[in-house]
VODREN-201143 format. One record per residue (C-alpha): residue number from 1; residue in one letter; x, y, z. Coordinates in nm, 3 decimals. Layout:
<rs>
<r torba="NUM" vokol="a" X="X" Y="Y" Z="Z"/>
...
</rs>
This chain:
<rs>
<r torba="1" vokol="x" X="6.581" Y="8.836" Z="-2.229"/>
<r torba="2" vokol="x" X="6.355" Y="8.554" Z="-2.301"/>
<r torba="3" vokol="x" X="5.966" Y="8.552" Z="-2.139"/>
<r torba="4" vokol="x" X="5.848" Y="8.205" Z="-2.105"/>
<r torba="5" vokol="x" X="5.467" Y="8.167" Z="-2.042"/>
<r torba="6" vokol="x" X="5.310" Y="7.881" Z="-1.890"/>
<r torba="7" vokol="x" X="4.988" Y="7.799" Z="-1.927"/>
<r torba="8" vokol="x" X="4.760" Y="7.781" Z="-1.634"/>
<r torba="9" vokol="x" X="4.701" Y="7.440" Z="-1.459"/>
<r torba="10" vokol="x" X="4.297" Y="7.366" Z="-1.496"/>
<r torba="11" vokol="x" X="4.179" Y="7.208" Z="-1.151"/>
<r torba="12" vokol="x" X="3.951" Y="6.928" Z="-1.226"/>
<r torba="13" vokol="x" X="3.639" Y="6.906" Z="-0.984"/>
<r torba="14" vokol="x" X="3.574" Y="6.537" Z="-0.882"/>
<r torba="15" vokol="x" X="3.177" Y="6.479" Z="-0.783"/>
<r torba="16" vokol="x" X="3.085" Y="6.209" Z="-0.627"/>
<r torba="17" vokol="x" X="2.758" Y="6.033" Z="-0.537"/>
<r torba="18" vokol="x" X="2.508" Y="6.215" Z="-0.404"/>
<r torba="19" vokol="x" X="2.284" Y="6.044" Z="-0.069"/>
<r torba="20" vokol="x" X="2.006" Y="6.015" Z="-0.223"/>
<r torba="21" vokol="x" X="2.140" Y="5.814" Z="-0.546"/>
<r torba="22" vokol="x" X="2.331" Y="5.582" Z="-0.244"/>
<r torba="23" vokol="x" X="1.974" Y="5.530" Z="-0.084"/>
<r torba="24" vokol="x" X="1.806" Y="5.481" Z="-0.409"/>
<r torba="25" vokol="x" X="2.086" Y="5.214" Z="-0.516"/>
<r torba="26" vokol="x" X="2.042" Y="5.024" Z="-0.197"/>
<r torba="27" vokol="x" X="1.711" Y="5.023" Z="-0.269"/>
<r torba="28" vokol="x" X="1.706" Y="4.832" Z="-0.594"/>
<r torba="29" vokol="x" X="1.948" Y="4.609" Z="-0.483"/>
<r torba="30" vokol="x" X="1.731" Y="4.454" Z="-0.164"/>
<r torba="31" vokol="x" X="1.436" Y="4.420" Z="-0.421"/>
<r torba="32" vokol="x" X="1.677" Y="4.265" Z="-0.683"/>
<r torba="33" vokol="x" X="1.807" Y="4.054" Z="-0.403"/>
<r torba="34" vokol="x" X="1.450" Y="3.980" Z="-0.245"/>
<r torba="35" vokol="x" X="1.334" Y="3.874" Z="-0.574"/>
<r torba="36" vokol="x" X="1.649" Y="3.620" Z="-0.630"/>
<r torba="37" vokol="x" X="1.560" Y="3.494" Z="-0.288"/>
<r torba="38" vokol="x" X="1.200" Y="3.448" Z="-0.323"/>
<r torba="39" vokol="x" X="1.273" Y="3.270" Z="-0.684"/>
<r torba="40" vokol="x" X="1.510" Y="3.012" Z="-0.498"/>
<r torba="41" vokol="x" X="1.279" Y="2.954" Z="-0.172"/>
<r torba="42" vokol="x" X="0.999" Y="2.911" Z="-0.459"/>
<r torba="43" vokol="x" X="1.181" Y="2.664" Z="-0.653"/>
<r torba="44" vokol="x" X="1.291" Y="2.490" Z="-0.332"/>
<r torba="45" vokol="x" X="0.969" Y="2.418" Z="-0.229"/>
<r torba="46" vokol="x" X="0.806" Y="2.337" Z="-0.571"/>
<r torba="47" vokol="x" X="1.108" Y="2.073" Z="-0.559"/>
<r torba="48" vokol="x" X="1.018" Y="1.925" Z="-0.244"/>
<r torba="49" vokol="x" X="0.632" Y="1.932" Z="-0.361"/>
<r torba="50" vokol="x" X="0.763" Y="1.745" Z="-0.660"/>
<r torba="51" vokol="x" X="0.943" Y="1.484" Z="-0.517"/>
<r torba="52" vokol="x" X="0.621" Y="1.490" Z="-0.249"/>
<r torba="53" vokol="x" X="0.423" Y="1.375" Z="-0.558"/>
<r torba="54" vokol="x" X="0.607" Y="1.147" Z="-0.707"/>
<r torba="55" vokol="x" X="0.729" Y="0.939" Z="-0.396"/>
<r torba="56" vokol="x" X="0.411" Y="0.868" Z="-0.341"/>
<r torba="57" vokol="x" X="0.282" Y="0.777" Z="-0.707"/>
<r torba="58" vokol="x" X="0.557" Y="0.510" Z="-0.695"/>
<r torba="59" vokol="x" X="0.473" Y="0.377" Z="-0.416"/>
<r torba="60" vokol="x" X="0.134" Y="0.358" Z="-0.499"/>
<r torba="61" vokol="x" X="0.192" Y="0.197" Z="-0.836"/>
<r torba="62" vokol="x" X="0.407" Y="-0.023" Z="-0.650"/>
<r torba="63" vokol="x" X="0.212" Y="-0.173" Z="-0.373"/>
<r torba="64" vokol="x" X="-0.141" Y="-0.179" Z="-0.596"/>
<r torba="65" vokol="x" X="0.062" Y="-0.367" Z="-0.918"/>
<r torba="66" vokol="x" X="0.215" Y="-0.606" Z="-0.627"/>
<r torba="67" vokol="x" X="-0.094" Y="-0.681" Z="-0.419"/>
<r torba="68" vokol="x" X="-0.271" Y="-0.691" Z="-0.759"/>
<r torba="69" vokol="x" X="-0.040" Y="-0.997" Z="-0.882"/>
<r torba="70" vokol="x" X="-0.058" Y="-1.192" Z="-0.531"/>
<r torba="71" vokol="x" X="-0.424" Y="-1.152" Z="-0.485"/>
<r torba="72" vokol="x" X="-0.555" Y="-1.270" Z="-0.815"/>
<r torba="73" vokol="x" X="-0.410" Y="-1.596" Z="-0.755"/>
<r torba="74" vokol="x" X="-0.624" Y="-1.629" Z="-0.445"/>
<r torba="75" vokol="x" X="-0.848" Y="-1.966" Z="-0.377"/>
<r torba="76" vokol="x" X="-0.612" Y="-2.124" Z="-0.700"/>
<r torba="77" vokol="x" X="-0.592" Y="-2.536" Z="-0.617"/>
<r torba="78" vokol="x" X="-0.499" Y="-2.791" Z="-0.886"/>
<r torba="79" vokol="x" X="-0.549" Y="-3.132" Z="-0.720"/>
<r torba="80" vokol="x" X="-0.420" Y="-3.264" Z="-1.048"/>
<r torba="81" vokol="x" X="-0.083" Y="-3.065" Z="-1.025"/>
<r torba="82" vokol="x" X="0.215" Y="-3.277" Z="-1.046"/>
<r torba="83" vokol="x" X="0.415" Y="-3.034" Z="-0.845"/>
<r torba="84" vokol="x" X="0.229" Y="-3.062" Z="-0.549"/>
<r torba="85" vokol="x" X="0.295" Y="-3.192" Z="-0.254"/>
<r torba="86" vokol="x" X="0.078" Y="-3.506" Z="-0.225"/>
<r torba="87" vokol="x" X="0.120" Y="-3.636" Z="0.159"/>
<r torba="88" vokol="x" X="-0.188" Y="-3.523" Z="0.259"/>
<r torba="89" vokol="x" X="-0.581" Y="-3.577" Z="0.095"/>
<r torba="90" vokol="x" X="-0.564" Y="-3.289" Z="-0.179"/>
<r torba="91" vokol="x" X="-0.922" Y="-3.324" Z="-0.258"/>
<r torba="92" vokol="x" X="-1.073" Y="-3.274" Z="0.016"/>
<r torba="93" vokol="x" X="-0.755" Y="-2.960" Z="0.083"/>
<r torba="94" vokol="x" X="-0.876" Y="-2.852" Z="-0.232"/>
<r torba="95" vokol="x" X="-1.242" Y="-2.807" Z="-0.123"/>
<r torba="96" vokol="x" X="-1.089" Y="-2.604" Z="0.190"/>
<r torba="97" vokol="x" X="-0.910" Y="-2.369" Z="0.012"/>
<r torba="98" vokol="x" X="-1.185" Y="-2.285" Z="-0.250"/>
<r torba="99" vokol="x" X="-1.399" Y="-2.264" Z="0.057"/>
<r torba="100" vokol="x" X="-1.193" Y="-2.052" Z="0.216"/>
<r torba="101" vokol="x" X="-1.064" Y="-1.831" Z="-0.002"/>
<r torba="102" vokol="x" X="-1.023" Y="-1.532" Z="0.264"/>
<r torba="103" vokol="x" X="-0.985" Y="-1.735" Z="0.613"/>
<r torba="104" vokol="x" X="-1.172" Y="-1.578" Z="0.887"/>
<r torba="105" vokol="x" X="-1.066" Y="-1.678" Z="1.261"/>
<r torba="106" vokol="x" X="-1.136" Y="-2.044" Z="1.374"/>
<r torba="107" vokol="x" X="-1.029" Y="-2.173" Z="1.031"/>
<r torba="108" vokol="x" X="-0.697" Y="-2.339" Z="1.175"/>
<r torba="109" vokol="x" X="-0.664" Y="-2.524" Z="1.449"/>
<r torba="110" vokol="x" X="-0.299" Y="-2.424" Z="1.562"/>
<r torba="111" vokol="x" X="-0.369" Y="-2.042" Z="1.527"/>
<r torba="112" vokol="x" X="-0.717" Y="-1.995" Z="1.579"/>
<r torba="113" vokol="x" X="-0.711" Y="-1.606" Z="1.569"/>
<r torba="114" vokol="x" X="-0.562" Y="-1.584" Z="1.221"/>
<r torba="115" vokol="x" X="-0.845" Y="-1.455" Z="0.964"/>
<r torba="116" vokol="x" X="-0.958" Y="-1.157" Z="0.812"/>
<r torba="117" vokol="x" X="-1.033" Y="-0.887" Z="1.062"/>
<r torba="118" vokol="x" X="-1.225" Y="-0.565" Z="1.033"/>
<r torba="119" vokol="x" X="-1.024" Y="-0.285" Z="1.227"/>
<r torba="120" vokol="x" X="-1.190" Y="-0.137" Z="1.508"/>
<r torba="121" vokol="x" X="-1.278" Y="0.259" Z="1.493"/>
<r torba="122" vokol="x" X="-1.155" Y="0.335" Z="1.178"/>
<r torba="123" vokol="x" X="-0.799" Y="0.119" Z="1.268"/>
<r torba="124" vokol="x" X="-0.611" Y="-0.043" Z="0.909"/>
<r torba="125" vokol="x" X="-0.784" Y="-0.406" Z="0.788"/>
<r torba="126" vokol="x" X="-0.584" Y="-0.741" Z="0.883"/>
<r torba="127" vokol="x" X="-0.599" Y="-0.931" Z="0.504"/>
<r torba="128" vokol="x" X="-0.569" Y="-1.301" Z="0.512"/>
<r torba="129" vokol="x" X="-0.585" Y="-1.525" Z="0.237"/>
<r torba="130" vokol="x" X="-0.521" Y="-1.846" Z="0.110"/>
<r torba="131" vokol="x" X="-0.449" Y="-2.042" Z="-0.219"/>
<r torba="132" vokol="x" X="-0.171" Y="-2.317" Z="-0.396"/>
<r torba="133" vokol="x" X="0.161" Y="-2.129" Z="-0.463"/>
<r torba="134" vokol="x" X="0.534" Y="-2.223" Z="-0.450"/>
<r torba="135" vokol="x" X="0.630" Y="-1.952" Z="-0.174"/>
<r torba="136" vokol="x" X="0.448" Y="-1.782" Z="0.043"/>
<r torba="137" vokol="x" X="0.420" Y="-1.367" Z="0.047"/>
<r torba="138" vokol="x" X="0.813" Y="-1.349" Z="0.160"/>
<r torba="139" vokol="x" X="0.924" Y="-1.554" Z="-0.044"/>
<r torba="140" vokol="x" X="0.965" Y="-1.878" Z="0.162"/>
<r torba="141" vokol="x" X="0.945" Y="-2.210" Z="0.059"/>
<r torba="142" vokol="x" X="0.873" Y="-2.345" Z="0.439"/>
<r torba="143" vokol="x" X="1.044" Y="-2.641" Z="0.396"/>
<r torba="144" vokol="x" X="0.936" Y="-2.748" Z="0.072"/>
<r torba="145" vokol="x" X="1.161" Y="-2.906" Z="-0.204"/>
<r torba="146" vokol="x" X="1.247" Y="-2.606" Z="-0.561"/>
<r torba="147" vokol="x" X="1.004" Y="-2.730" Z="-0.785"/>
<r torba="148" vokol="x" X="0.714" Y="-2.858" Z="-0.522"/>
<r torba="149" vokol="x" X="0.364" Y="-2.623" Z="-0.454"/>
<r torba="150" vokol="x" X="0.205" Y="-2.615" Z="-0.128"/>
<r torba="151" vokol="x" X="-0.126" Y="-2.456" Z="0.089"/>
<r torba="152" vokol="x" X="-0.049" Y="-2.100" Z="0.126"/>
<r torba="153" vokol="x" X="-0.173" Y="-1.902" Z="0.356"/>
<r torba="154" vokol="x" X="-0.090" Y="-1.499" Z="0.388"/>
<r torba="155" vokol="x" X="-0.196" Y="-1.202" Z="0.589"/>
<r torba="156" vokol="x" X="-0.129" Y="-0.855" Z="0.506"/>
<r torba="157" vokol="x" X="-0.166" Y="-0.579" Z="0.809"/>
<r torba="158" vokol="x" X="-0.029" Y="-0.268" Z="0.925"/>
<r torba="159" vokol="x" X="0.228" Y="-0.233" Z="1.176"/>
<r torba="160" vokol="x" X="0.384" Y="0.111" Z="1.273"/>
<r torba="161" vokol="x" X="0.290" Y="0.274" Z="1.001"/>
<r torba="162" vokol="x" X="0.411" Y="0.047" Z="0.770"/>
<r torba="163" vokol="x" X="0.207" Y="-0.235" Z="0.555"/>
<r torba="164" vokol="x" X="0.352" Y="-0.621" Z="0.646"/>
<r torba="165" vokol="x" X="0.312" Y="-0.920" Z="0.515"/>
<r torba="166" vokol="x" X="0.343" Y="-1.278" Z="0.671"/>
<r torba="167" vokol="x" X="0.326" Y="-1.652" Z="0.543"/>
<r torba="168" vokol="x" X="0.205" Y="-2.001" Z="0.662"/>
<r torba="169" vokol="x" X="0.180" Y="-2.313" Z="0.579"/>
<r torba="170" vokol="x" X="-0.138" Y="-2.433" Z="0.547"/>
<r torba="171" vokol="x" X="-0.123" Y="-2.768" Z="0.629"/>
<r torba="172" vokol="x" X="0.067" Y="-2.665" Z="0.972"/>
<r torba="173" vokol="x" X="-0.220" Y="-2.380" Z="1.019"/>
<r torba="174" vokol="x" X="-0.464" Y="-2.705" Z="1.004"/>
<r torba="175" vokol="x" X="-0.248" Y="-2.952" Z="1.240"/>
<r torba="176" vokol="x" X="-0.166" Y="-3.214" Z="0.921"/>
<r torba="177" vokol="x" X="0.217" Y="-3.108" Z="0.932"/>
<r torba="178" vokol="x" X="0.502" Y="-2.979" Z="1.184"/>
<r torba="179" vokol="x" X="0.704" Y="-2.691" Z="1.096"/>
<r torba="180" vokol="x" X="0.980" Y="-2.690" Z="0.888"/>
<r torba="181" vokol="x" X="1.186" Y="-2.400" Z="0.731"/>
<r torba="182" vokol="x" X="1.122" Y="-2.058" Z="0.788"/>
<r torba="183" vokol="x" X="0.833" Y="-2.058" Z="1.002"/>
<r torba="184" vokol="x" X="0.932" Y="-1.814" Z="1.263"/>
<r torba="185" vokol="x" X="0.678" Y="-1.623" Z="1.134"/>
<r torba="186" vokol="x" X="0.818" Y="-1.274" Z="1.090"/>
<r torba="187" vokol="x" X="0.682" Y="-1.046" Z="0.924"/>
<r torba="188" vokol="x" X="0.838" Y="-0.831" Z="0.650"/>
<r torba="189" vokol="x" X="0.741" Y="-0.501" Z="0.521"/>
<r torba="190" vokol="x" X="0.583" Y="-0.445" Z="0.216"/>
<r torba="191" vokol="x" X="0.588" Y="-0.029" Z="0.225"/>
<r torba="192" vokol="x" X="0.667" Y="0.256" Z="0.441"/>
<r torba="193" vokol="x" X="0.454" Y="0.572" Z="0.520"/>
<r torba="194" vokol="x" X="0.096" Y="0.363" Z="0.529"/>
<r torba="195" vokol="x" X="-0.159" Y="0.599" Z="0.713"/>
<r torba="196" vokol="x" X="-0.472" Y="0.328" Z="0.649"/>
<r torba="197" vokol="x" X="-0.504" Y="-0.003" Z="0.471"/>
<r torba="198" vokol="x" X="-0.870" Y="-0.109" Z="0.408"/>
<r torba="199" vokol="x" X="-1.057" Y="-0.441" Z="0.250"/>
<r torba="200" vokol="x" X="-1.407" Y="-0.536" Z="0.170"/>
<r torba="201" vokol="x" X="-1.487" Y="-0.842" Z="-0.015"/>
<r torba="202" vokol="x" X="-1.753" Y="-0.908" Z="-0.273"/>
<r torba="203" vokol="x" X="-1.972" Y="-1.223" Z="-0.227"/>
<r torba="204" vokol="x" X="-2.202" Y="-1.335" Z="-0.461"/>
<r torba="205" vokol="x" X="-2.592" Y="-1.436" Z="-0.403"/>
<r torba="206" vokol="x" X="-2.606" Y="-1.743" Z="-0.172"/>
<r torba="207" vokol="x" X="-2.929" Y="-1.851" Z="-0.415"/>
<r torba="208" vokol="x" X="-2.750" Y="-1.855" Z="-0.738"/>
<r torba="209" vokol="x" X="-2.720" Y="-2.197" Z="-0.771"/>
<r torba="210" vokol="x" X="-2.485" Y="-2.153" Z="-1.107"/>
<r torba="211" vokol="x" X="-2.221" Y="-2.083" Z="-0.884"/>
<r torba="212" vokol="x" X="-2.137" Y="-1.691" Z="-1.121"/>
<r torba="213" vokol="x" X="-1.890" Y="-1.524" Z="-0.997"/>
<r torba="214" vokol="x" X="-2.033" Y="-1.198" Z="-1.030"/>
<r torba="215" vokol="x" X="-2.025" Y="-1.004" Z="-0.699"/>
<r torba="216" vokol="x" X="-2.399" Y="-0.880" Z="-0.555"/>
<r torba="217" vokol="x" X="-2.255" Y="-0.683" Z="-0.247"/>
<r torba="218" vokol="x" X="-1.977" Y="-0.615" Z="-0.036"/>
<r torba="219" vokol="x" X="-1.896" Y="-0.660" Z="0.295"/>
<r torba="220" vokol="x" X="-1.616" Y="-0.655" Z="0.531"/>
<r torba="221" vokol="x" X="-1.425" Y="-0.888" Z="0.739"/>
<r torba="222" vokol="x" X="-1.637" Y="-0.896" Z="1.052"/>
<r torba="223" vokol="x" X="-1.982" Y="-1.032" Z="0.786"/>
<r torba="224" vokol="x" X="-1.772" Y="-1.279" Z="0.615"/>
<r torba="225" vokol="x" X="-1.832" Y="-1.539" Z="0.871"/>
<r torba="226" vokol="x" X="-2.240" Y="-1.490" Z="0.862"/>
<r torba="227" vokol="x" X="-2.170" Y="-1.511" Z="0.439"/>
<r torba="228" vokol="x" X="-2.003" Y="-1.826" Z="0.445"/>
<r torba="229" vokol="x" X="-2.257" Y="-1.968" Z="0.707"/>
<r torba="230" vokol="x" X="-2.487" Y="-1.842" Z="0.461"/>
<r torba="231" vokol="x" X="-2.297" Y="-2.049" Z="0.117"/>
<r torba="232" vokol="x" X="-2.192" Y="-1.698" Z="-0.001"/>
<r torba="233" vokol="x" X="-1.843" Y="-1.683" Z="-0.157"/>
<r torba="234" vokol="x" X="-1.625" Y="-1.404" Z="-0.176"/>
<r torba="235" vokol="x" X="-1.498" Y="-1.354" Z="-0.543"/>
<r torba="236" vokol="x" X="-1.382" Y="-0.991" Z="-0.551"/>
<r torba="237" vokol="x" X="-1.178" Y="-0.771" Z="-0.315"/>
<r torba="238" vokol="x" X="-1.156" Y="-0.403" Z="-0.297"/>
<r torba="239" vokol="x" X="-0.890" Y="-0.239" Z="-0.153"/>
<r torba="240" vokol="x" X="-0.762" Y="0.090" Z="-0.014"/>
<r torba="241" vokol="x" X="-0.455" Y="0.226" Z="0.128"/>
<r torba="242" vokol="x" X="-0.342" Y="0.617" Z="0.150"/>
<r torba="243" vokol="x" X="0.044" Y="0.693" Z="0.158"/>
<r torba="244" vokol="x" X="0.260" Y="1.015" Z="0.289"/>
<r torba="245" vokol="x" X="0.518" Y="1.132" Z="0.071"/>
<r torba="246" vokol="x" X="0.883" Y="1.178" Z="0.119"/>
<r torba="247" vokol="x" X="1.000" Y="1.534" Z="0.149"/>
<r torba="248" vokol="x" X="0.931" Y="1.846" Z="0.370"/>
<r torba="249" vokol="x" X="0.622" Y="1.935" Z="0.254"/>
<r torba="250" vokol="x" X="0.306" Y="2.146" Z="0.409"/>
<r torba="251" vokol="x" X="-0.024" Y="2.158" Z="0.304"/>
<r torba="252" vokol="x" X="-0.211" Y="2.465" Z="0.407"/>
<r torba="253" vokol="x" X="-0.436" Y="2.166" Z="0.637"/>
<r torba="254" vokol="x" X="-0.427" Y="1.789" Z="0.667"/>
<r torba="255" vokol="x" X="-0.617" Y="1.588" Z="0.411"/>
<r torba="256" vokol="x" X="-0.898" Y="1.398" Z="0.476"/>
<r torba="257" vokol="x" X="-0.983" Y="1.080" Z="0.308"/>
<r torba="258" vokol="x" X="-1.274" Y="0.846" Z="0.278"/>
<r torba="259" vokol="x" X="-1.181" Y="0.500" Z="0.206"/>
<r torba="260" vokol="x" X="-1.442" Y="0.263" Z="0.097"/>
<r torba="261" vokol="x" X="-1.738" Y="0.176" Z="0.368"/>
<r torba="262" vokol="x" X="-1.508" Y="0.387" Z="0.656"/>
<r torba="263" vokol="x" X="-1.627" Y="0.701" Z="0.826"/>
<r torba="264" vokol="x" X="-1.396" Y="0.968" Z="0.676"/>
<r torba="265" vokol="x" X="-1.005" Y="0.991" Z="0.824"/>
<r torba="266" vokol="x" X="-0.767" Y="1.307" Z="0.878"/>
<r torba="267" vokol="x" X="-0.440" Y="1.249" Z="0.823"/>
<r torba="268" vokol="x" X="-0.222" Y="1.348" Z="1.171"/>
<r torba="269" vokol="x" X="-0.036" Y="1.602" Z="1.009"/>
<r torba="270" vokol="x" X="-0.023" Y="1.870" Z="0.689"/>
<r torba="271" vokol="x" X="0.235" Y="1.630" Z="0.495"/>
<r torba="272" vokol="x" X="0.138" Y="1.512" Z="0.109"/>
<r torba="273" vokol="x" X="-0.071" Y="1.202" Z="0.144"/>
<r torba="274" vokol="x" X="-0.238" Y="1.013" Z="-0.121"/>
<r torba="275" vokol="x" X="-0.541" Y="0.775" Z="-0.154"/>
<r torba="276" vokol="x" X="-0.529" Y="0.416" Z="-0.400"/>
<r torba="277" vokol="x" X="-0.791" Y="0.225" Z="-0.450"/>
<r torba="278" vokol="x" X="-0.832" Y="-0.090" Z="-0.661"/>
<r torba="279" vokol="x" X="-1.101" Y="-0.367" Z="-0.750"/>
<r torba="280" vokol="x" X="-0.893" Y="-0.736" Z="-0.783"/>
<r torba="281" vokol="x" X="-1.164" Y="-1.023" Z="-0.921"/>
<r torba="282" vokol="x" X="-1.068" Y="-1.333" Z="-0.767"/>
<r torba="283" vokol="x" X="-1.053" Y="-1.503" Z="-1.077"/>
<r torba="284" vokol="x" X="-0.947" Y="-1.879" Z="-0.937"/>
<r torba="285" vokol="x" X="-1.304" Y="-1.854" Z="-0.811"/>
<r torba="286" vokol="x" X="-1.475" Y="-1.813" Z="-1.116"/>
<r torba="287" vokol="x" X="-1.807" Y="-2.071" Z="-1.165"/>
<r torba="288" vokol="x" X="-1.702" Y="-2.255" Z="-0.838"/>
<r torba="289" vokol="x" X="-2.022" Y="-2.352" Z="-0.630"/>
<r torba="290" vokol="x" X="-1.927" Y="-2.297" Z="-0.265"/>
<r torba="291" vokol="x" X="-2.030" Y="-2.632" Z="-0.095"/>
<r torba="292" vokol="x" X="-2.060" Y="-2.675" Z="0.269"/>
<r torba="293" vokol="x" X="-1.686" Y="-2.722" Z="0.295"/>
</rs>
């Protein structure tokens, strides 16, 4: 007879976790996952921050390079350009404009309240100003034929938060012409997101009787009718305007700005807003004697 032994079956023991390895696992995995989180919320908002920033750079660059290449034509007249329009006397339109380089209200006859204006309380700067161009701030040629140059005459303000421009026809602001073309008047806007726009303009010494153009003070829009009365001329402009950024972004507490001659402004809210500021010479003005034009 044959014994066959088998050998014994070994039970394996299985172990499993223990609770406190569970707890300590769940630990380091809400610290691993608070971490991730804070990273993203972190970059999120350094994102909107960044776009914040450079929103508002570009616009800045935008409207100071474009107000920058309007305004330093301001008070240009060529009597002797063939491409003006010749029905009425340029000479004595010439002396106007030069005269007039920023119009103040009661220059023209069929608006009487167009002019530079000083805003009340800290309120944005109405900008008016005139010289010979072949469209006015819009891009309008009122009337006029491709090639021919006219008066212009345009005002810059803020409406709504947002900087406008309009443009007139001289010669209909004076009474020497109907209006033709696009003279509804509307206004069209320059840049969003404009918390202030300011303007001072420097005149020069009513006793220099060489007619420089260097600037001996500044003043703003509700003086410039004493400095003309006076035979000052205005033959630099500073200006200021302070922008909000795109984006959801929230400053720890608004900014505050001050902007030229005003008494210092908080913006309404803890958004990203920027200050520009620039100095244009009027250089169209250069040497010209202000007469009693």
């Amino acid at each position: 007879m044959n014994l066959v032994f088998q050998k014994p079956t070994m039970l394996v023991k299985q172990r499993g976790f223990t609770l406190v390895e569970i707890m300590i696992s769940l630990a380091l995995g809400l610290i691993i996952s608070g971490a991730v989180i804070q990273i993203l919320v972190s970059n999120s908002v350094t994102d909107s921050l960044n776009r914040a920033v450079s929103t508002t750079q570009e616009s800045g660059r935008f409207i100071v390079t474009r107000m920058r290449q309007e305004l330093m034509m301001v008070g240009l007249y060529d009597a002797l350009n063939p491409n003006l329009s010749q029905f009425v006397d340029t000479v004595e339109e010439e002396s106007f404009v030069r005269s007039h380089p920023v119009p103040v209200p009661g220059d023209f006859v069929t608006r009487v309240a167009l002019g530079a204006l000083q805003g009340s309380s800290g309120a944005s700067d109405h900008l008016v100003v005139s010289m010979q161009g072949t469209r006015d701030c819009r891009g309008y040629k009122l009337g006029y034929a491709a090639d021919e140059e006219f008066y212009v005459v345009n005002e810059y303000f803020v409406e709504d938060n947002k900087l406008k421009c309009r443009g007139f026809d001289g010669r209909v602001l004076r009474g020497q012409k109907p209006a033709t073309g696009h003279n509804g008047h509307a206004a069209f806007t320059l840049l969003d997101n404009v918390l202030s726009f300011q303007a001072l303009y420097g005149i020069t010494d009513p006793a220099d009787v060489n007619g420089h153009s260097r600037p001996v003070r500044y003043v703003d829009a509700s003086q410039l009718t004493a400095a003309y009365a006076a035979n000052a001329q205005v033959v630099t402009l500073r200006l200021a305007i302070v922008i909000k950024g795109d984006g959801e972004v929230f400053l720890d507490q608004p900014a505050t700005f001050k902007l030229l001659n005003e008494n210092p402004i908080t913006a309404p809210d803890n958004g990203m807003y920027k200050a520009f500021e620039t100095t244009i010479t009027l250089r169209n003005m250069r040497n010209f004697a202000r007469g009693s034009a």
